[in-house]
N, C-alpha and C positions, 0 to 999 in steps of 0.2 A: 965505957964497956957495956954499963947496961942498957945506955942507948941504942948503941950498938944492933947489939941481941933484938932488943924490942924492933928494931925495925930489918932485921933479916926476918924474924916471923910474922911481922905484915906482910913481905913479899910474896915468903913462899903459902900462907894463906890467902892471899889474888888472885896467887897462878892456880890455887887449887880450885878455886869457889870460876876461874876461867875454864878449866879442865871439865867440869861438872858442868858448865853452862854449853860446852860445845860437843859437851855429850850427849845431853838433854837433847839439843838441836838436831841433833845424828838421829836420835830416840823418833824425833816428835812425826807425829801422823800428818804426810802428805795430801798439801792442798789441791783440790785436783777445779782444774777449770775446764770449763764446757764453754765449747763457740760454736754457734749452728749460723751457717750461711742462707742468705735470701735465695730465693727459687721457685717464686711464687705458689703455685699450688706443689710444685716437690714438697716444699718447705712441711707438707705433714708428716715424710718420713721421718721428721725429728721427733715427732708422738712414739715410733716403733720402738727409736734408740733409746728415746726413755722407759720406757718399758723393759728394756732388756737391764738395762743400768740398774732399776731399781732392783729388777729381778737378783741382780748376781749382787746387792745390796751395797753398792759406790754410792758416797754419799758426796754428792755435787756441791762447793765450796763458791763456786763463784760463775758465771751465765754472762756469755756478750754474743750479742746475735746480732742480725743485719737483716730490713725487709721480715720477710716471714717467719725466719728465725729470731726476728726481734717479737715477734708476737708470741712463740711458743714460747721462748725463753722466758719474758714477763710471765705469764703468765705460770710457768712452773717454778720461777722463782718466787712469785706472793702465796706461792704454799697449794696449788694443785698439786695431785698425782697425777702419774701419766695416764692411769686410766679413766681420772674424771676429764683430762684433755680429751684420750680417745671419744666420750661418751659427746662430749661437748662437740665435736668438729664431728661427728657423724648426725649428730643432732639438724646441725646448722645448712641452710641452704643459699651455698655462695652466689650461684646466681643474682640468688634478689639482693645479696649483699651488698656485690661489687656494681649492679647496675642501680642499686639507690633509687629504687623500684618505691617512690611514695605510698603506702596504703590509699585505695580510693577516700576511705573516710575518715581522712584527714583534709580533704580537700574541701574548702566552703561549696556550697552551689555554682559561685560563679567561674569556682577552680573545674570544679566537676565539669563542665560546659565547654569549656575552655581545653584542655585538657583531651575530650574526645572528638575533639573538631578539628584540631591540624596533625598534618601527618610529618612536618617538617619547623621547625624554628629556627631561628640564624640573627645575632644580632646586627643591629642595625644602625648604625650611629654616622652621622654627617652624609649620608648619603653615599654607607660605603659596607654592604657586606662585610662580614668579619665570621670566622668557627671559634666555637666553645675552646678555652683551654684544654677540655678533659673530658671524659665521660661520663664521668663521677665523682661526685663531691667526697667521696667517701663517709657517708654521712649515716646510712645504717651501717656501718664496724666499728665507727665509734661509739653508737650507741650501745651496741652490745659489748666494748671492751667497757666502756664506762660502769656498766654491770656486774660484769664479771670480774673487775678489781675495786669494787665498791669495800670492800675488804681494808684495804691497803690504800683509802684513799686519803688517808691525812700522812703518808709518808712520802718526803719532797726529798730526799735521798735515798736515791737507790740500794747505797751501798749499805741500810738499814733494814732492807727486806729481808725476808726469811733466809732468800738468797742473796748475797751481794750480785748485782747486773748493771749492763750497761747495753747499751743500742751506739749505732750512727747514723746518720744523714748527711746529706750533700748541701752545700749553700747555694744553690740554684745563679747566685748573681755572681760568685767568684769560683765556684769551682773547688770550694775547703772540704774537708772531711769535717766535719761538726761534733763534737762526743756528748753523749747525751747521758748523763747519768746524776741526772737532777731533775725536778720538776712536779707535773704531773703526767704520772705512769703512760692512760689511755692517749695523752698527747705524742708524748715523745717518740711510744712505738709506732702510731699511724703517722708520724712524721718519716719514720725510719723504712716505714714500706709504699710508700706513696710514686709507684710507679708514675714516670711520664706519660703526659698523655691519656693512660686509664685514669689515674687519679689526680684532681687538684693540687698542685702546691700547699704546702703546710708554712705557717708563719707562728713562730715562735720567736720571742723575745727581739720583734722587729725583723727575724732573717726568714727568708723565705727559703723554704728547705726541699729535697724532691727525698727521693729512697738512695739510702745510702749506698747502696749494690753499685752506684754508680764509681764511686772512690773505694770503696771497702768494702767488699761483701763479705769478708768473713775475718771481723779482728782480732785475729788474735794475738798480735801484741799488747793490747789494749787488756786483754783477757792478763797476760804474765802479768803486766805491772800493776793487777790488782793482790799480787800474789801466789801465782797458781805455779804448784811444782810440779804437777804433771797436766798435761793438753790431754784432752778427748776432744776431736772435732768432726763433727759432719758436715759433709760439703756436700749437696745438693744443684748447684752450679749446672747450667747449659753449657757443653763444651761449645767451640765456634760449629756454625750449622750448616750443612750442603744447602746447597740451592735448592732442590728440590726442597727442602724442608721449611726454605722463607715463603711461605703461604698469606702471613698478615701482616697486617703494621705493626703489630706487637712483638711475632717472631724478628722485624728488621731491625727495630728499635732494641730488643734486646742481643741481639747480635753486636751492635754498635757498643752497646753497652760493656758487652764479656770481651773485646777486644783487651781490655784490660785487667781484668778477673783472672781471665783463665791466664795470661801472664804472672801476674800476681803467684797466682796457686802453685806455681815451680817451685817458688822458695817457700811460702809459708805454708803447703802439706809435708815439706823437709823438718819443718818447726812443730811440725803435729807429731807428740810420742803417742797417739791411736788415731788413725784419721781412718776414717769410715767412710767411704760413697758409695749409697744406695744405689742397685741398679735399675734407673728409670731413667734412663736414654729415652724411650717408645712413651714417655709423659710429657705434657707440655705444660708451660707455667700457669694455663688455665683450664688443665682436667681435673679442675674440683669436684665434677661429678664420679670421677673416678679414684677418688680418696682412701676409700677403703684400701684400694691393692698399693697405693702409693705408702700407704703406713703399714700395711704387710712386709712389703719389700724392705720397707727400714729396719724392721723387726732382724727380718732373713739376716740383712747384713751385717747388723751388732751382732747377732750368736755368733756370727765367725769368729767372733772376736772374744767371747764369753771368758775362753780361761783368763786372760790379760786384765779382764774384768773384774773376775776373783782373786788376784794376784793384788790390785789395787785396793780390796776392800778387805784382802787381810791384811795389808800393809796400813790400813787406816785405824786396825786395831781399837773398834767401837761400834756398840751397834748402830747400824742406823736409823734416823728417828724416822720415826715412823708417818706420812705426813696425815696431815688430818682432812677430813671431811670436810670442805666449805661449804656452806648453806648458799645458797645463790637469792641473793637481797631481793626480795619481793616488794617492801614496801620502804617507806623513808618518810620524816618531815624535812619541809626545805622552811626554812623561819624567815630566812632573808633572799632577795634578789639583787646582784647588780650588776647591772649589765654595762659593756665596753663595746661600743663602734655603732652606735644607731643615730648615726648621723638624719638619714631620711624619714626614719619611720619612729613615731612614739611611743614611749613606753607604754602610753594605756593598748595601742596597736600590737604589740610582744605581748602585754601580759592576757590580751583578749586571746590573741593565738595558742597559746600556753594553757590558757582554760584550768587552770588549779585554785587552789587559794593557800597564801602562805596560813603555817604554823598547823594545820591540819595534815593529820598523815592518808597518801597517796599511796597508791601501789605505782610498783617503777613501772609500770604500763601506762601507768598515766603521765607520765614526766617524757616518755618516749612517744607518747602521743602527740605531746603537745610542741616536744621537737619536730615532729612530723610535720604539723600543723604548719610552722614556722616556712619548714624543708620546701613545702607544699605550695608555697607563693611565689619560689622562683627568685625572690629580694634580697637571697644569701648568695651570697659563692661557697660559703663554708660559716657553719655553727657548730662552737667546739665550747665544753663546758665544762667546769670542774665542779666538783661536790667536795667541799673543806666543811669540819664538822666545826662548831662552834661553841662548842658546853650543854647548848640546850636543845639542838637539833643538826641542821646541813644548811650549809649558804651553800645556794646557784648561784655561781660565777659566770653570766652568760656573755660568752666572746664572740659578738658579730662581725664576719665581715662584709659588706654588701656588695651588691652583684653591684659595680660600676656602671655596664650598660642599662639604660632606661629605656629603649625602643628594640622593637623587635620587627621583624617581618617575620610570618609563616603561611605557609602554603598548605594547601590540599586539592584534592580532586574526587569527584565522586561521579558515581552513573547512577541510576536506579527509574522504574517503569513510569514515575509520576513525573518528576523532575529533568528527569533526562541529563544527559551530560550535562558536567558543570565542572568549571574550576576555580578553585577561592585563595585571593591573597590577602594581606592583614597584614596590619600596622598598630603595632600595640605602646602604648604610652605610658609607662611607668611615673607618678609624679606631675601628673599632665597638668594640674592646680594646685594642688595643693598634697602635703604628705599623706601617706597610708590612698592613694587613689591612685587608678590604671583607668587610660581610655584607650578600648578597641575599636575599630573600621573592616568589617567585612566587604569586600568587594566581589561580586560573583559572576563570573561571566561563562556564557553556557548557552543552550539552548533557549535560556528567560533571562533576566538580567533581574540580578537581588542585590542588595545589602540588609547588615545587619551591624549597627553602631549601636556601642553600650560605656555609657560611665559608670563606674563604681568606686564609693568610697569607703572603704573597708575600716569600721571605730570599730572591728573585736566583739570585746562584751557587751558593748553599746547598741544603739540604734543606727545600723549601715543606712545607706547611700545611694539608688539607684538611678540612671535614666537610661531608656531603651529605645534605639527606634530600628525598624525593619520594616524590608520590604518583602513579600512573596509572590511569585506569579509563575503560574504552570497551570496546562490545559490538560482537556481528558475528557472526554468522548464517553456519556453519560446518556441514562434511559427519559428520554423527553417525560417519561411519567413523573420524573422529582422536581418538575419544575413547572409543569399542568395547572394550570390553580392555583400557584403561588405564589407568583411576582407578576400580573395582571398580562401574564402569556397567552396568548388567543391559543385555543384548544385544535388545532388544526390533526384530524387522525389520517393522513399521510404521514407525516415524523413520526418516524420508530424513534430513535439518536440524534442528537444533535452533538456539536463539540464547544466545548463554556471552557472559556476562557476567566482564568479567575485571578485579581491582583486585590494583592489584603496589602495596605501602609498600616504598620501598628506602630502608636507612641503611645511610650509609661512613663508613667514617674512612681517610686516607692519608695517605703523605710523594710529593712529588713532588718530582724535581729534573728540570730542564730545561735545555738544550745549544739553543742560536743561538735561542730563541723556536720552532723547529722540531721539535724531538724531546724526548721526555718519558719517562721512567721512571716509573712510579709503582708503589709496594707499601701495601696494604691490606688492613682487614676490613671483611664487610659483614654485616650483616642484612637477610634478605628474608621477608616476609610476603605470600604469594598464594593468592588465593581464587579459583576457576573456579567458576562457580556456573550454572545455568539455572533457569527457570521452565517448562521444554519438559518433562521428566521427573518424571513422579508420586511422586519417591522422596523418603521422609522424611529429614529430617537426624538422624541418631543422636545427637547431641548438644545437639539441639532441645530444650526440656519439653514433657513428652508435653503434647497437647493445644493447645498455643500455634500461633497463626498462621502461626508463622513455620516453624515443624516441617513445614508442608505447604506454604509460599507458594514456596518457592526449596530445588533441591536444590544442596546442595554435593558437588563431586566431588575440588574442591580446596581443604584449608582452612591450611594450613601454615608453619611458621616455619623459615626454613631461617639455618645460619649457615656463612660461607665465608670465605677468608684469598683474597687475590686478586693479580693484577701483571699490568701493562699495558707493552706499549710501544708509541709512537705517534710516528709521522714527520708532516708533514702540511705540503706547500710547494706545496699548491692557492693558485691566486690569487683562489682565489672558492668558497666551497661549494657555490655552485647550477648558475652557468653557469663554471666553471673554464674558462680559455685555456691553462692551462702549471702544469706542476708534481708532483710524486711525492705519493703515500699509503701509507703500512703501518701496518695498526692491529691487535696482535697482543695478545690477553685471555686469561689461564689464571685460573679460577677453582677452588679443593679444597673442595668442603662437607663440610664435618667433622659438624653437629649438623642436628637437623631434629625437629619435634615430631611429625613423622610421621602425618598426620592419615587418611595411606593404610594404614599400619602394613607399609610396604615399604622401609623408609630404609635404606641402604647409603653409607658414604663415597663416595662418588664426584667425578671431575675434569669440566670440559668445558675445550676447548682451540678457541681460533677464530682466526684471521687473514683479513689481505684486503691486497691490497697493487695499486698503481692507479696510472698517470701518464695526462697530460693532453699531448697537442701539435697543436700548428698544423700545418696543411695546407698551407693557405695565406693569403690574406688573411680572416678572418673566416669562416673555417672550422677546427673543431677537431675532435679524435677524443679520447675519452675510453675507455681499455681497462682493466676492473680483473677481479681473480680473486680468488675468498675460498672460504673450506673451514671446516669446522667439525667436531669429534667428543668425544664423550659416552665417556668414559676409568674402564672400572670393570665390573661389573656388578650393582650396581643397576637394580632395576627402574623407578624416580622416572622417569615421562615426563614430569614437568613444564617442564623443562628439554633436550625434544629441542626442533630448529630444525625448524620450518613456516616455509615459505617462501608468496608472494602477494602481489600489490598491488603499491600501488607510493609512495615516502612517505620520512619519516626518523624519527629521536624512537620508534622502536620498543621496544620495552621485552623485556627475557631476550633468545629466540634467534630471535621475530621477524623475517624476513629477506621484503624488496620482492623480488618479483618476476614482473615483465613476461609476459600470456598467462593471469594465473591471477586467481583473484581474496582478497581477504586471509585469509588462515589455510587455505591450500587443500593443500599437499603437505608430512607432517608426516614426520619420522625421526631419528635419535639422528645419525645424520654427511650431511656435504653436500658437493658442489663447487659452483661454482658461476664462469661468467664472462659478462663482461657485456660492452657497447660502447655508446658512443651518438656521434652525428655531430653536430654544433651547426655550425648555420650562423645568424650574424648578421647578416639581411638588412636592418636599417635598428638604432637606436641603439636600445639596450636591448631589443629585439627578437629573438630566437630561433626557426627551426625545428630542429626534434628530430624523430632518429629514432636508437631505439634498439633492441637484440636482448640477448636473453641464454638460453644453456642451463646446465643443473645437472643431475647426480643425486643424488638423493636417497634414500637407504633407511638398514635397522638397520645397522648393523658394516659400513656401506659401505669402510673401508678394511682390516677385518679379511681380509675377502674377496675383496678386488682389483678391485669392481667400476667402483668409480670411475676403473679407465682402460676401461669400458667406452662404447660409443655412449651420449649422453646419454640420459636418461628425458624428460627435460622441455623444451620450446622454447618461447621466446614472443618478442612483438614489442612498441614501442610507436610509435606516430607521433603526436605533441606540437606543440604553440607555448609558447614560454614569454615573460614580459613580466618585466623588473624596474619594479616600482612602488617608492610612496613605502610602501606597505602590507610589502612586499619581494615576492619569486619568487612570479606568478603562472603556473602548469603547467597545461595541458589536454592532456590524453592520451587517444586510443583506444588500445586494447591487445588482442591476439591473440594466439591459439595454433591451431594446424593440429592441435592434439589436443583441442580442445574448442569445442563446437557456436559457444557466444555470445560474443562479443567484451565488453569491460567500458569503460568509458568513467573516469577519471579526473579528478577535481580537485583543486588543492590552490591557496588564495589568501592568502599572508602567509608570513611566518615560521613555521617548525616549531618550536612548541614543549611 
């Protein structure tokens, strides 16, 4: 009996302590889940919703986003508020994001070079054209998420964040929905919005992944089974689009896309107890310029919703924490490196790119630098990196994947008053001998016939690699006085003009070492072979056979091989070679010719020594001033005029002592030393667009600084007033140009890249 008893008041103490537990649970404060759908630039309306969420004080339990919504959501779930989001995405300039827009200087000299000389690239392999995967590597958003979750970057479980989240992706090779809620953070989300097409493939854990919006744009199933007893969700979403409306590839491609989305959306905005969409129908998935009204509008459409808002956040009965401040990581130690996939190219080649040194602390400008660096060579298809913290600092995780094609074709075209028409193809050799080296082949056909062949072996922190050979030849129609006296020309005063014909073959050889991608050393030798020639003058070539055509068709005045030991040094942190906004130039040449075949029978060792040295600044908004000075002098006595600087014209890609300048016309004011300074005023009156006005004076004469006259009043003035455009072709220039010391003004063109 007393058994009995004891075990009826076990029972009914069960039921009781069960009664109290499914009380409790009735009690207990609702988990509330948030899912924001991909929508590419939509996708900032989810900045608004949050802002209103916090406002009415809903305290968000758990974040699953897709695409763009996988970006805001990370990122509010590692402990942003929605207004350091707002501050941050009005900050940001997507343009240069999404198009992974290299910094100039990041680029070595020979990227620099490279880089403003073709207007087209195309891989090239077996003798079969091929297009990029993508547009963009995605390569600056990861550096900046990588930033901006520096925070949270030793947590490999999502569901350990401030907020529990998760993201999706597609598996590009089967067609899976992918769940991503492990890893690292800045991976998974750029995995999760890595449009077709605009962006690279993502490869994670061996699967090649694209943006999830393709299987799932908005999951929130995924979101309940983390627990969530009430949905808030924004859907952002393209409905299917009229015709008139498929304007790009991007609009069709995403059409194709929402064929299944906006299905999808029937049933699970039925599964949403607040579904919210913004209205931005009249935005498209790339009016990141127009973000502000895209996060206004998300704003508008949460307040509709505000009481529903406050109904949830009195039913949560607690306040909500309040989030904090994050300092956005400036600086960091990185103690260790290791790197995965550098099959071609060598560590010491990454670490020289990289330009750091472990265990010292770096500001993250540096560490984005020298991803840059990397970005800047063209060698990646994608470089993606983790920062794991290790006790005493950061290991850099450096995950290469390298661009599989090694050969390239690209093209360009240009015009301009010296050179005349021309169009250039290339053939570029990645690995062509040996690893970390590229051989190029300029081929140029045109009104002259050029090339310009170059090897480069790129050791980084080391001592580079070079050998160069090029050809020049273009004629111009020149004052018979620059040539009077100088190359043993009979003095005939009938020629006003003649027309000289000029062909330069230059071969180098060098070592270059280079300091932050900006300054460059280099020592060399060169061989030069130049011929000045005309058809204007009756005189025979003494080295002709008597009798042959050619003995009377063309006189030589110049016929020569010259040989010379050289060194350069060059600064150069222009942000742009044509239209500069900011930045310094020095570019300082001593050349010693030791040898010469002397075809004048006047050869003397002789130096020439030249500098220029230039900075760029803003004025004000879209206004720049650009001021440089440069000098030159002819170190010896030697009579060789081959080698004084004639100044005229206006242009780049000039060949020996060739020097533009403004007022004159090309080859017009010729002397063994020069000064020379310049200015030009750039104002950017609409996007890519340019007015130009520019001024410069020089003197010019023989031993101008033997004699001190170059602190004299200048000799020479001129003007020029210009438009310039950047095309797809690159810098197109129209220039009128004057001088108050000569009767006729000259008129300028130049359309493409100089090369």
């Amino acid at each position: 009996m007393h058994k009995k008893g004891l075990i009826i008041t076990i029972v009914f103490a069960m039921v009781g302590l069960c009664a109290m537990a499914q009380s409790a649970k009735d009690n207990a404060r609702p988990k509330v889940g948030l899912v924001l759908s991909g929508g590419g630039a939509k996708g900032l309306a989810h900045i608004g919703t949050l802002k209103v969420l916090e406002e009415a004080g809903v305290q968000i339990d758990y974040i699953g986003g897709t695409s763009m919504g996988a970006i805001v959501g990370a990122l509010y779930a590692s402990g942003y508020s929605a207004h350091q989001l707002d501050s941050i995405f009005k900050s940001t300039d997507f343009t240069d994001l999404i198009q992974d827009n290299v910094p100039r200087g990041a680029k070595t000299f020979y990227e620099k070079e490279d880089s403003e000389r073709y207007a087209l690239s195309l891989p090239f392999e077996n003798f079969k054209v091929s297009f990029p995967q993508a547009i963009s590597g995605g390569q600056n958003i990861y550096n900046l998420l990588v930033q901006l979750l520096f925070h949270v970057k030793d947590v490999q479980d999502f569901g350990k964040l401030p907020i529990p989240f998760l993201c999706v992706a597609t598996n590009v090779e089967t067609g899976e929905e992918i769940l991503l809620d492990k890893g690292y953070l800045p991976e998974a989300i750029v995995a999760s919005g890595t449009f077709p097409s605009l962006f690279e493939p993502a490869e994670i854990e061996e699967q090649i992944l694209i943006d999830g919006g393709v299987v799932n744009n908005y999951p929130i199933d995924h979101v309940k089974a983390m627990g969530a007893d009430i949905i808030i969700g924004v859907d952002v979403q393209h409905d299917l689009a009229t015709r008139e409306s498929l304007s790009s590839a991007t609009e069709i491609l995403l059409q194709i896309n929402n064929y299944r989305t906006v299905n999808d959306m029937k049933s699970k905005s039925k599964k949403t107890d607040i579904y919210i969409r913004p209205d931005i129908d009249e935005f498209s998935v790339i009016d990141f310029e127009r973000g502000r009204e895209i996060i206004d509008n998300g704003e508008i459409s949460a307040r509709a919703k505000m009481d529903q808002f406050v109904q949830i956040a009195e039913a949560q009965k607690s306040e909500p924490k309040p989030k904090k401040n994050i300092k956005l990581m400036d600086s960091l130690t990185i103690n260790r490196m290791i790197i995965e996939g550098n099959d071609r190219y060598t560590r010491g080649y990454i670490k020289g790119k990289l330009r750091f040194n472990l265990s010292e602390k770096i500001a993250f400008e540096d560490l984005k630098q020298g991803i840059n660096n990397l970005s800047a060579t063209g060698n990646f298809k994608a470089i993606r990196y983790d920062l794991v913290s290790n006790g005493l600092g950061t290991d850099l995780i450096l995950k290469l994947k390298e661009e599989p094609t090694k050969m390239f074709i690209k093209m360009s075209a240009h015009y301009d008053d010296l050179y005349k028409s021309a169009a250039l193809i290339n053939l570029t050799k990645k690995n062509f001998l040996m690893k970390d080296d590229v051989a190029s082949f300029d081929f140029i056909l045109g009104d002259h016939i050029r090339y310009n062949m170059q090897y480069y072996l790129d050791k980084g922190y080391y001592w580079s690699f070079g050998v160069n050979s090029r050809l020049t030849d273009f004629d111009a129609d020149i004052d018979f006085s620059l040539i009077r006296g100088n190359f043993n020309v009979p003095d005939d005063p009938n020629i006003q003009r003649i027309n000289v014909d000029v062909t330069d073959l230059t071969n180098q050889v060098y070592l270059q070492t280079v300091l932050q991608e900006e300054f460059a050393f280099v020592i060399g030798a060169e061989h030069k072979f130049i011929n000045y020639s005309t058809r204007t003058l009756n005189q025979v070539d003494p080295e002709a056979e008597e009798g042959s055509q050619s003995a009377n068709r063309r006189s030589n005045f110049e016929n020569s091989n010259y040989f010379s030991a050289y060194s350069q040094i060059k600064l150069d942190t222009y942000d742009d070679k044509y239209f500069p906004t900011k930045g310094l130039l020095f570019d300082g040449d001593f050349h010693f010719y030791a040898f010469s075949s002397d075809y004048n029978k006047n050869f003397k060792e002789f130096a020439v020594a030249k500098a220029k040295l230039g900075g760029v600044f803003s004025l004000f908004h879209n206004l720049s001033l650009n001021l440089e000075t440069e000098g030159g002098v002819k170190l010896g006595t030697s009579s060789v005029a081959t080698f004084d600087f004639i100044l005229g014209g206006f242009g780049n890609n000039f060949v020996n002592n060739f020097t533009p300048f403004f007022g004159y016309d090309f080859l017009s004011i010729p002397g063994n030393s020069y000064v020379k300074s310049y200015g030009r005023l750039d104002y950017r009156f609409a996007p890519k667009q340019h007015m130009l006005f520019s001024a410069n004076i020089a003197n010019v004469a023989d031993d101008l600084f033997r004699t001190g006259d170059w602190f004299e009043e200048p000799n020479f003035i001129g003007f020029g007033l210009g438009y310039g455009f950047e095309s797809f072709l690159g810098p197109i220039q129209l220039y009128y140009s004057w001088s108050p010391e000569v009767d006729n003004g000259n008129f300028f063109v130049s359309v493409g890249y100089w090369f």
